[in-house]
N, C-alpha and C positions, 0 to 999 in steps of 0.2 A: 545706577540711574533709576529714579521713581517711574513711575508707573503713570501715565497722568490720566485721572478717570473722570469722565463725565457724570452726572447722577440726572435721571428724568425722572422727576416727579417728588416735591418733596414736603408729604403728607408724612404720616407717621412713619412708614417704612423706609422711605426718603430721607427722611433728616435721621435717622438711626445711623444707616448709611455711612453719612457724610460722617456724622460723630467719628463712626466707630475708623474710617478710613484715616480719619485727619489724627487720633490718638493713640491708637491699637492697634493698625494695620503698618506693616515694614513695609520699604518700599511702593507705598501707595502715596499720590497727590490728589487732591480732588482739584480739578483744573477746572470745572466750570460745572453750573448745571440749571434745569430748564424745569418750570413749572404753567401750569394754567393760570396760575396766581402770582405775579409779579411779587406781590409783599410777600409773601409765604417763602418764594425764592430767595429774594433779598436779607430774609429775615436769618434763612439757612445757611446760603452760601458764604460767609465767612469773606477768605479775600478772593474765593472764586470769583469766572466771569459769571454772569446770567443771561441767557439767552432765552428770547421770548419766544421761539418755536425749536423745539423737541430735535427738528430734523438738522437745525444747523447746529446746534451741539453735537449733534453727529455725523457731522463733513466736519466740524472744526478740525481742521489741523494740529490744532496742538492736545486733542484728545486722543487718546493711544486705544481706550477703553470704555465700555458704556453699562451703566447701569440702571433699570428700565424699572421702576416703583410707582406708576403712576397707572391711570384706570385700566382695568382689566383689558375694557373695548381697543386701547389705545396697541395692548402690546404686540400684535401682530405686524402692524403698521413698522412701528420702530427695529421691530427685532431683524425685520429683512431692510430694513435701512444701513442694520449694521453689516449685516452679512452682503449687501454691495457695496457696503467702505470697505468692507475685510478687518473689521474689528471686532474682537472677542465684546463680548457681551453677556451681562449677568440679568437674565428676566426673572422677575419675582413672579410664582406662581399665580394665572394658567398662562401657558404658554402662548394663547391666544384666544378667544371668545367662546369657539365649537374644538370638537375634533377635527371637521374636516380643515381649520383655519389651522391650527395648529400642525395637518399633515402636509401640510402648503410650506410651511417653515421648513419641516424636516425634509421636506423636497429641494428647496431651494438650498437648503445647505447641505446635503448632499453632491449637489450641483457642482459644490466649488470644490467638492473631496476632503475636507478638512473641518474638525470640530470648532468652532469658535461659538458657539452657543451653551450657555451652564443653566440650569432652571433653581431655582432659589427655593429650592428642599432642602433645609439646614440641618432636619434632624441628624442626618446622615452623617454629621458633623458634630453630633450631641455624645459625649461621651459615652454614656450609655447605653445607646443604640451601639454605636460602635463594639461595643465589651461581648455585647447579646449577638453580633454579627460572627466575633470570633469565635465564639464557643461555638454556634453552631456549624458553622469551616472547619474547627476543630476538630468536631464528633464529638463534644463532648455528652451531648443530650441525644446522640443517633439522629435518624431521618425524622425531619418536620411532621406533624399530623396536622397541628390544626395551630393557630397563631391569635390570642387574644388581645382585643385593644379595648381601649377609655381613652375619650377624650370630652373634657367637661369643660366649662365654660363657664366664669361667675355669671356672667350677665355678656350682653350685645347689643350693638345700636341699636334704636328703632328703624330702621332704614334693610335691616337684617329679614331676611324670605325663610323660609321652608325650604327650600334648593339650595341655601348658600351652610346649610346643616353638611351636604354633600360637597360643594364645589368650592368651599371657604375652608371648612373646619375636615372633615373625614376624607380628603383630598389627601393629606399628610399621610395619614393611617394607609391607606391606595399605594402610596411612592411608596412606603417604608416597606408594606406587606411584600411588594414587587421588590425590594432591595434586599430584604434579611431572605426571603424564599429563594432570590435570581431564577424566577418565574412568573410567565405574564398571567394573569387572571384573566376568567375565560369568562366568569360569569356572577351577575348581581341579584340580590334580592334585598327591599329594605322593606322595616313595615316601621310605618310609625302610629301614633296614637288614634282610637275611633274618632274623637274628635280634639280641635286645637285647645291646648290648656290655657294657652296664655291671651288678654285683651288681646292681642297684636294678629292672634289666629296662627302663631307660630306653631309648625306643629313637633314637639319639640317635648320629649328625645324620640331618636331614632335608633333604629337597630338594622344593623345594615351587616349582610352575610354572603362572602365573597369565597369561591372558589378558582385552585390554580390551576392551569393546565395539568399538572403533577398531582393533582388530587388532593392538597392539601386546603382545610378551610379555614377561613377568616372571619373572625366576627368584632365588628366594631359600634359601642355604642356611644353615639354621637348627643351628648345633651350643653345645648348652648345654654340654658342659665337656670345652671345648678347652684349658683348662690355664694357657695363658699369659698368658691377661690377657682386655679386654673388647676385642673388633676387631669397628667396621662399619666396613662399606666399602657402596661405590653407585656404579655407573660408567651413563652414560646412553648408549646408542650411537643417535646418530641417522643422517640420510642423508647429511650433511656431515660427520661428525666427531662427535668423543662428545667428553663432558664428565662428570670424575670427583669424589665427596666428597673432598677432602683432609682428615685431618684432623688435627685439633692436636696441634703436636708442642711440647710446653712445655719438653722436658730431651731434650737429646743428649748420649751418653755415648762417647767415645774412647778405647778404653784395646783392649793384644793385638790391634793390627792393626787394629783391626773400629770400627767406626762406625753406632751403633746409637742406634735413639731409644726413650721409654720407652711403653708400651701400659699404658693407664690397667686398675685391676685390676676397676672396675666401671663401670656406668651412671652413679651422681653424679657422681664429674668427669666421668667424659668428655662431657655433657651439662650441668653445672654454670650454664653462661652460659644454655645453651638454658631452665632452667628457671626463671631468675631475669628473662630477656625476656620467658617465657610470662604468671607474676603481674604483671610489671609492666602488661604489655598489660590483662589480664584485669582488672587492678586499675582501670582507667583507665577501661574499659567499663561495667565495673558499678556505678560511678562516676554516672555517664549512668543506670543504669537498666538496663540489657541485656547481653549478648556478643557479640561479633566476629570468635572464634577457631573453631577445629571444633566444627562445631556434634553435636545430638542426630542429623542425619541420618548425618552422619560414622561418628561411633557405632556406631549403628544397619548403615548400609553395612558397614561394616568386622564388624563381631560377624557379618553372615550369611555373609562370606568364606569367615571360621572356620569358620561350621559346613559348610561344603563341603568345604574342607580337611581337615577332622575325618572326613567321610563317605568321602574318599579313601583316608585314611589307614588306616580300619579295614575297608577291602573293598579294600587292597593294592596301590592306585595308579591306581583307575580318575577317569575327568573326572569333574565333578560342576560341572552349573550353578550360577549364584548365583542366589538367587529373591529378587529384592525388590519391596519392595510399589509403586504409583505414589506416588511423589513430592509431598506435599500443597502447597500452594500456598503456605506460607510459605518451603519450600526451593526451589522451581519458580523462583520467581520470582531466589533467589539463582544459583542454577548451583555446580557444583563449584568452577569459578573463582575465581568472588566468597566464596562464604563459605570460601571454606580461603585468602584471604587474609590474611597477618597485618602 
């Protein structure tokens, strides 16, 4: 029996979604879905319903499952909508506005004893992250020292801040470093440029330097429009040896000498597989009743990084703790380990 899922919100991430459910995903339906935009809705949903408010997509009856791609401000709202229907739920990153909004979720769903909440960090689903995960499980590189990141960006809306450097783009790098270490990060430092490069006053790249309660450190440099395309990279360096992302090289091009491969121009492909494992998984779970994937505390973690990051960034580079709250006993009992396995 399908799965029958709701989708709110259907901008880019939205209609990916629905695509990748109605083609690629087993056992998924998209059974209806809800936008700000009637036409954009319309345009999406295929032979879905459409529903003009978000909330009764998510009482509807005949939705099993909800999945929440629409503005950031909104997802707090919705995500405990679902969790008082008792419906698993897939929120695309942050899990809500602030931290403290986000520790309001993980409260509340704590409440009911039971995981039905997933956060839509797909790397974790990226084959390569995954490969980098096992070696280091393995032994094969011994204990962590320090864990490097890239994340570049051809270009960004004009509509793009300085802060969304952190809570857009280096957010990712935050879950991952928290996933491959299964260690909370205790504390931030970013600096970015004397002054902005770009018309827009973007300040833009950043360099952003994260330590884990276990002492190991993190450095990730964040530049939203680098021009040539979308490049991550992650190199793990442990006490044996390091272990690097490789990543997918689908077309090599030979021509004048030169032997080049191609640099995806954004996030969809280059994560494409990543996102189509994520529903799959997610599909399966909610299936059962629940989620399996990054959970609300995830989230939650990850969003109060940011705003340390964010405190660094606007008082010009100084540390800044991570504060987070204790641990309720539905996450306690998982461990970073456990629930960031997928």
């Amino acid at each position: 029996m399908s799965v029958r899922i709701g989708v709110i919100g259907c901008g880019v991430m939205g209609a990916t979604h629905v695509r990748l459910l109605a083609t690629e995903v087993r056992g998924a339906e998209v059974a209806a879905v809800a936008d700000a935009d009637p036409v954009r809705a319309a345009a999406v949903a295929g032979g879905a319903r459409v529903h003009e408010d978000p909330l009764a997509l998510v009482a509807d009856a005949e939705v099993d499952a909800v999945i929440i791609a629409s503005s950031d401000a909104t997802h707090e709202a919705f995500v405990l909508a679902c969790l008082e229907a008792g419906k698993p739920v897939l929120c695309e990153k942050p899990l809500a506005a602030t931290a403290e909004a986000g520790l309001r979720v993980v409260e509340a769903e704590a409440a009911i004893g039971r995981r039905l909440v997933q956060l839509g960090f797909m790397r974790r689903y990226d084959s390569g992250y995954v490969a980098m995960k096992a070696a280091l499980r393995d032994g094969a590189v011994g204990a962590p020292l320090l864990l490097h990141c890239i994340h570049r960006n051809a270009s960004v809306p004009p509509d793009y801040t300085s802060d969304m450097l952190i809570t857009s783009s280096a957010i990712h790098e935050v879950d991952i470093a928290r996933w491959l270490l299964e260690d909370e990060i205790v504390s931030a430092v970013v600096h970015g440029p004397r002054s902005p490069r770009s018309p827009g006053g973007l300040r833009d790249p950043q360099l952003v330097v994260l330590e884990t309660a276990g002492g190991v450190l993190v450095d990730v440099e964040v530049f939203a429009t680098a021009r040539y395309g979308y490049d991550i990279r992650c190199e793990l360096v442990g006490e044996a040896g390091t272990v690097t992302l490789a990543p997918p090289r689908t077309v090599e091009v030979r021509r004048d000498g030169q032997d080049g491969a191609m640099v995806p121009e954004g996030f969809a492909p280059r994560f494409a597989e990543a996102y189509r494992r994520e529903l799959q998984a997610w599909t399966v779970a909610a299936g059962g009743g629940g989620a399996t994937g990054p959970s609300a505390w995830d989230g939650y973690a990850a969003s109060a990084v940011g705003e340390a990051c964010l405190r660094s960034l606007a008082e010009g580079g100084g540390s800044h703790a991570v504060e987070l709250a204790e641990r309720p006993g539905l996450y306690a009992a998982e461990g970073l380990g456990a629930s960031s396995r997928v």
